[in-house]
Every structure is written in C-alpha cells, then in structure tokens.
Backbone bond lengths (Angstrom), bond angles and torsions (degrees), N, CA, C in turn:
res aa  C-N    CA-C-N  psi(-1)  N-CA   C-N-CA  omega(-1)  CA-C   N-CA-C  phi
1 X - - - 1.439 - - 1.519 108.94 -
2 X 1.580 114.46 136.13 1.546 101.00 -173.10 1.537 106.67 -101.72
3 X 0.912 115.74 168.70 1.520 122.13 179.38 1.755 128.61 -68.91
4 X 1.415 114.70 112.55 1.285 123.13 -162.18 1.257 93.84 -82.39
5 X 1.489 121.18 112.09 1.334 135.49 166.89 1.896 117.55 -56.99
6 X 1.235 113.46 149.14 1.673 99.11 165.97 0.963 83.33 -136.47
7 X 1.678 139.40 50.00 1.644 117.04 139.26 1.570 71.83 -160.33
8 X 2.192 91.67 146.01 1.814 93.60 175.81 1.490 100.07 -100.44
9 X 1.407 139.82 50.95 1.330 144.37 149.79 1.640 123.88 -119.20
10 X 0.953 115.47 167.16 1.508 126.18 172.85 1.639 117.59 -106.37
11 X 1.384 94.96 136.30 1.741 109.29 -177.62 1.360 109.03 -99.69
12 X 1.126 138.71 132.74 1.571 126.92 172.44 1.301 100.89 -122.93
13 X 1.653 89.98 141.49 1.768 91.98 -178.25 1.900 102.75 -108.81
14 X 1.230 110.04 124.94 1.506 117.15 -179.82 2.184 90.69 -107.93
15 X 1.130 89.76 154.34 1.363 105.76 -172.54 1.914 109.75 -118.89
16 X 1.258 121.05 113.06 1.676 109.36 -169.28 1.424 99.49 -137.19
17 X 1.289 120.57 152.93 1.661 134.41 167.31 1.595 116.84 -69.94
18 X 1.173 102.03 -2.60 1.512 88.03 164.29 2.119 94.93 163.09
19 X 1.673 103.33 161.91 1.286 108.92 -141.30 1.716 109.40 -83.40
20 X 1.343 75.79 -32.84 2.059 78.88 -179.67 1.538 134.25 -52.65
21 X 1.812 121.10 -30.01 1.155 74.87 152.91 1.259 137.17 -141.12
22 X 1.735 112.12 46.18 0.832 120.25 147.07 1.637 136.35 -58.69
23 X 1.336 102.86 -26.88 1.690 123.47 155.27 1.164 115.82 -50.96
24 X 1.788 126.52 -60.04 1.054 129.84 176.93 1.619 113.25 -70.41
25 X 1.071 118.04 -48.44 1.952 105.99 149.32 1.499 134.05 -22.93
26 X 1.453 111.69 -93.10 1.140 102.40 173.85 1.920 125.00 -94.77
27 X 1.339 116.27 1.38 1.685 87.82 168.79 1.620 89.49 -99.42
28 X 0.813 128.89 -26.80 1.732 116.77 -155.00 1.719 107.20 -96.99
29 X 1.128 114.83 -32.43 1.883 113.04 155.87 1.414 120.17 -101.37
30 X 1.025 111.95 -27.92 1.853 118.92 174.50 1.708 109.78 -77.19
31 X 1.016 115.03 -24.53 1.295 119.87 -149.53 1.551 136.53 36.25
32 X 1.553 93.16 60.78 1.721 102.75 179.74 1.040 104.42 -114.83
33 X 1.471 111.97 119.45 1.912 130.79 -169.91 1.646 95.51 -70.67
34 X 1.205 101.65 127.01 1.804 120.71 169.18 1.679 99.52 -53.17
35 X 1.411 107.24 115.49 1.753 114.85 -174.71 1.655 92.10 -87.56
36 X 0.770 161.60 -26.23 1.397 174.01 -155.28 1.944 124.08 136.37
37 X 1.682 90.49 -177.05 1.170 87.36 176.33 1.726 107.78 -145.71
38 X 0.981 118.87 129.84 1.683 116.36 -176.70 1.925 115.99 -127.70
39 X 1.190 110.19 150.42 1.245 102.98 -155.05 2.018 96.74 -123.27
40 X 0.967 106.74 133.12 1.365 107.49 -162.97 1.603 102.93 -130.57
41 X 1.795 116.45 110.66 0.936 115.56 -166.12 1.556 130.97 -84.04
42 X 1.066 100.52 146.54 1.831 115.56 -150.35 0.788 167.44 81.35
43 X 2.007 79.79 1.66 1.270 115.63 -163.05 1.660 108.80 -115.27
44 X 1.698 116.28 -64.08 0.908 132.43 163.84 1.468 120.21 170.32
45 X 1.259 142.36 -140.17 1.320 144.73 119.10 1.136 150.80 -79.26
46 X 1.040 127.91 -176.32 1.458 118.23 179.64 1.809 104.56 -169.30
47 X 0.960 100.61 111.33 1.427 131.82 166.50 1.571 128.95 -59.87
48 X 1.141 155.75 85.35 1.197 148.70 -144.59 1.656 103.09 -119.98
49 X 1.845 109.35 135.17 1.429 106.97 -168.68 1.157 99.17 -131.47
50 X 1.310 121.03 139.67 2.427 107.30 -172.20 1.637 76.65 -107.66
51 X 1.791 78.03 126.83 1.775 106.90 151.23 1.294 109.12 -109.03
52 X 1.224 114.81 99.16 2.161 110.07 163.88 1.745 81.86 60.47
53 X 1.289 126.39 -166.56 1.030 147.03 176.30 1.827 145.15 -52.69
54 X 1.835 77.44 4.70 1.475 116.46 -175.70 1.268 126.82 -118.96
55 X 1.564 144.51 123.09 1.450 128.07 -178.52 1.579 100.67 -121.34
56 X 1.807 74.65 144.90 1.624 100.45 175.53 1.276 112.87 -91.63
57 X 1.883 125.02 108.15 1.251 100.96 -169.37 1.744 114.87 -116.70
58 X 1.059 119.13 126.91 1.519 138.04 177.99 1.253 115.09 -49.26
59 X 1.527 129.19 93.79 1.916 111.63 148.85 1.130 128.55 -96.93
60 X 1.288 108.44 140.95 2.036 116.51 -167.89 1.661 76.94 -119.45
61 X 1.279 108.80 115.07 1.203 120.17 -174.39 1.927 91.30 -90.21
62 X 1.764 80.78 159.75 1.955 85.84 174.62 1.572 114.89 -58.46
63 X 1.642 102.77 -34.46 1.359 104.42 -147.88 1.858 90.21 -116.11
64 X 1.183 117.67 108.42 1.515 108.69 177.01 1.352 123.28 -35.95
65 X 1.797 112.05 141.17 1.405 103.14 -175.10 1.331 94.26 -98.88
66 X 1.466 108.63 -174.79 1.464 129.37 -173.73 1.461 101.26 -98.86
67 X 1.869 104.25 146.86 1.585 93.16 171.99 1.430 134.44 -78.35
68 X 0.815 105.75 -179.55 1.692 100.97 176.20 1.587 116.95 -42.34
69 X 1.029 139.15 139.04 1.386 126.73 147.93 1.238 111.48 -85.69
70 X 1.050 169.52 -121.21 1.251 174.28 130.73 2.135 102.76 69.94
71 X 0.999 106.72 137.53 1.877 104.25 -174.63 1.645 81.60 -150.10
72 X 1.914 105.40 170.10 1.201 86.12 151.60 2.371 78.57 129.30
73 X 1.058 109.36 -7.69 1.503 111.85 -153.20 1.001 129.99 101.47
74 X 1.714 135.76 156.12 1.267 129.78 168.06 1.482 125.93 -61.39
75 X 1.216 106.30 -12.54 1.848 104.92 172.60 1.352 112.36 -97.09
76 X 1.513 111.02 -12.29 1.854 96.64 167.16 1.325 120.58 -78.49
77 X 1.363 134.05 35.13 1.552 127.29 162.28 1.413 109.41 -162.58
78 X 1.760 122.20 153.94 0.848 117.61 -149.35 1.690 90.42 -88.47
79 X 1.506 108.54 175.55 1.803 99.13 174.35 1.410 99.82 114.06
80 X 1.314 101.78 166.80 1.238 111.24 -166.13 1.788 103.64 -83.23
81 X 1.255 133.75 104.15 1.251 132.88 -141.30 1.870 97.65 -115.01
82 X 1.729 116.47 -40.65 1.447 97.92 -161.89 1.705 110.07 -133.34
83 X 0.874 117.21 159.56 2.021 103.53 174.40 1.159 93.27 -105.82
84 X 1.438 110.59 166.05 1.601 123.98 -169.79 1.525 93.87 -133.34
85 X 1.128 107.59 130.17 2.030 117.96 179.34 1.134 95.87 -122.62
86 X 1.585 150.26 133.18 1.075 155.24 121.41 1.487 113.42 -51.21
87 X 1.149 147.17 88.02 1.366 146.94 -179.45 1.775 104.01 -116.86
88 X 1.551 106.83 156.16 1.573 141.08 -179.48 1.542 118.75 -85.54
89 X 1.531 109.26 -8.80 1.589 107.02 161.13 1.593 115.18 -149.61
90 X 0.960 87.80 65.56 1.996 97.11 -179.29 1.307 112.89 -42.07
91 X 1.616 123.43 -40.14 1.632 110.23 -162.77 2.046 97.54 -80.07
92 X 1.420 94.77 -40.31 1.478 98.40 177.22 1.846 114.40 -39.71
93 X 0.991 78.66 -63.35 1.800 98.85 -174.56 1.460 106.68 -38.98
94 X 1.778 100.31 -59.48 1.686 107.64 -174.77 1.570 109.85 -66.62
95 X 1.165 134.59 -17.01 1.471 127.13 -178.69 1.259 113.37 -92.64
96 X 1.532 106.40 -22.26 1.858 109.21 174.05 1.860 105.26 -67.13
97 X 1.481 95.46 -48.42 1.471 99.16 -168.51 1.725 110.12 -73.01
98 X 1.487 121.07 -16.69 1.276 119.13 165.67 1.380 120.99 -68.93
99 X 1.618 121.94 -54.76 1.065 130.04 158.41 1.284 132.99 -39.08
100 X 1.439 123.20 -34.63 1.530 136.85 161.21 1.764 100.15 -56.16
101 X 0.918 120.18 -26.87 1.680 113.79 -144.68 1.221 149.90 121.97
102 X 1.646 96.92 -20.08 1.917 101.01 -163.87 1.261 88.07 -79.77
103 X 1.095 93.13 -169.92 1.983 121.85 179.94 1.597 92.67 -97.79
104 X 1.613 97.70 155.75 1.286 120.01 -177.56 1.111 104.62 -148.16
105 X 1.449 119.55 59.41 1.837 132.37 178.66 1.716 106.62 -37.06
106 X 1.281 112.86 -41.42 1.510 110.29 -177.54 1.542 107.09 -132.52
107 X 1.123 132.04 127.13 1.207 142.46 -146.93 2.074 84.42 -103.95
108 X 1.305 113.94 176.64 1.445 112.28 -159.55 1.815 82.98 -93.10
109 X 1.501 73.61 143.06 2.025 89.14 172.90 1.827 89.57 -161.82
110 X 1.981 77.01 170.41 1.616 95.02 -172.75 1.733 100.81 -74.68
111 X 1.202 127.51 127.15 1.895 134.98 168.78 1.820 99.04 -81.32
112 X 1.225 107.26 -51.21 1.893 100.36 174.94 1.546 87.83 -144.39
113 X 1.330 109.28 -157.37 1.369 126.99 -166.68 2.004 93.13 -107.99
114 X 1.333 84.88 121.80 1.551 105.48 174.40 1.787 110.73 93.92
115 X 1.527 119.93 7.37 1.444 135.73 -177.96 1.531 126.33 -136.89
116 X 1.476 96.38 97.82 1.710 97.16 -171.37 1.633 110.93 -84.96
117 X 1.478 103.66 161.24 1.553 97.35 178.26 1.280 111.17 -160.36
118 X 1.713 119.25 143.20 1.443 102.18 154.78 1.438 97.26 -151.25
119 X 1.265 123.16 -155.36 1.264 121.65 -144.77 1.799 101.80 -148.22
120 X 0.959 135.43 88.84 1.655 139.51 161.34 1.141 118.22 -78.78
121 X 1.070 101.60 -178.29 2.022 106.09 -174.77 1.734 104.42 -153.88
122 X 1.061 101.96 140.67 1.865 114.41 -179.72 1.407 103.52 -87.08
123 X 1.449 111.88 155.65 1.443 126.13 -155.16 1.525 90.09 -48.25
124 X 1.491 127.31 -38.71 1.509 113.16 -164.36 1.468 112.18 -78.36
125 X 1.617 119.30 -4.65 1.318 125.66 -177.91 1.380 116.16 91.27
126 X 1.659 110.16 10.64 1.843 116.75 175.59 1.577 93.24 -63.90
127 X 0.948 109.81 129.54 1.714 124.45 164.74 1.814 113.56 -68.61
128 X 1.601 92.60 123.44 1.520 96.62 164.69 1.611 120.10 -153.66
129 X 1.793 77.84 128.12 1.418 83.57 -169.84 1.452 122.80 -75.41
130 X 1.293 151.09 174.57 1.308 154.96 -137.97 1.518 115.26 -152.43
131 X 1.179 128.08 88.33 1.662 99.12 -153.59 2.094 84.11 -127.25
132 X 1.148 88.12 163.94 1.769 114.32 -169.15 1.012 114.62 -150.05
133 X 1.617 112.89 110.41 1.745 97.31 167.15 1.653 112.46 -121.75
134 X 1.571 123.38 145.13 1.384 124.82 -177.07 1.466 103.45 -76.80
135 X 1.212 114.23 156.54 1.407 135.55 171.02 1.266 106.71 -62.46
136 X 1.193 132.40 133.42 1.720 145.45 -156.46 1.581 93.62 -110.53
C-alpha cells in the first residue's frame, strides 16, 4: 500500500546554528518568503521558507549541533547531501549568490544539451544544485 499524502509538496528539514544566514540565503537571495516561525521547547526552532509549492524548513536547535564530519563534495557521503531547484535564471541567481559570498563549487555549465547547471552552497555549506532548461 503506498502512502496517502495530505499535502502534494515536500518539506525539507535543513538543520543550522543559528538563523541569519540562512535568512540571508534563501529569502533575501533565493527569494523564499519566511512562511512562519514556531518555537518548540527543548528542542529548538524552526524557521519555515515557501519554495513554489514546497518549504524549506530551518532548525536552530537549543543546543548547537556539530558540523559535518564528512567534506570532500556532496557525493562523498552517504545521506541526503543536496537540494535540486529547477529555476528560469541560473546565471542571474549564480552571480547574486557569488557576489553575496556563498560558494559556487561548480560554476554554471552545460549537464546535456538544452540543461544548464551549477552547484552553490548555503552559508552552512548544504549543497544546492541550480538547474535550467531552454525551451526546445
């Protein structure tokens, strides 16, 4: 039996030491409007950002987490490692988010013919990829 959804989007939970700049990531260069914010005790917070039909949601835990161990790229460890955005102006996007500061591990290039791509990273270094395709 497969699983009866009660929402047709996906929530992702990213986990960060603190809120700013994941804020300045995705609502203030991504442009994903802060859906709320709720605070859950003992646990931490959680920050909520609407992408298209999907939210990215933020916990600033009470108790700081530890960083990653694992370095190396998003394909050197197992786990859920990168988000995937289909967006309508990739080079735009990647020069705002370079210019801000983030990392831009892969700068925009052709993935096949008619699909651009590159690869940024949020202040905490979660990998996200960027993908674009032209009208055929």
């Amino acid at each position: 039996m497969a699983a009866k959804l009660a929402q047709q989007h996906v929530e992702i939970g990213l986990v960060s030491n603190g809120i700013d700049r994941p804020t300045r990531f995705y609502r203030d260069l991504m442009g994903f409007p802060v859906a709320g914010s709720i605070e859950i005790p003992n646990v931490g917070t959680i920050t909520r950002f609407q992408a298209g039909d999907s939210i990215i949601r933020v916990l600033v835990p009470v108790e700081p987490a530890a960083d990653p161990a694992g370095q190396g790229g998003f394909q050197a460890v197992v786990g859920i490692r990168y988000l995937a955005l289909r967006i309508a102006n990739l080079s735009e996007m990647v020069d705002r988010i370079a210019t801000a500061g983030f990392a831009v591990p892969v700068p925009v290039r052709a993935l096949r013919p008619g699909v651009r791509v590159a690869l940024v990273e949020d202040g905490d270094g979660n990998t996200i990829e960027l993908m674009e395709e032209s009208a055929a």
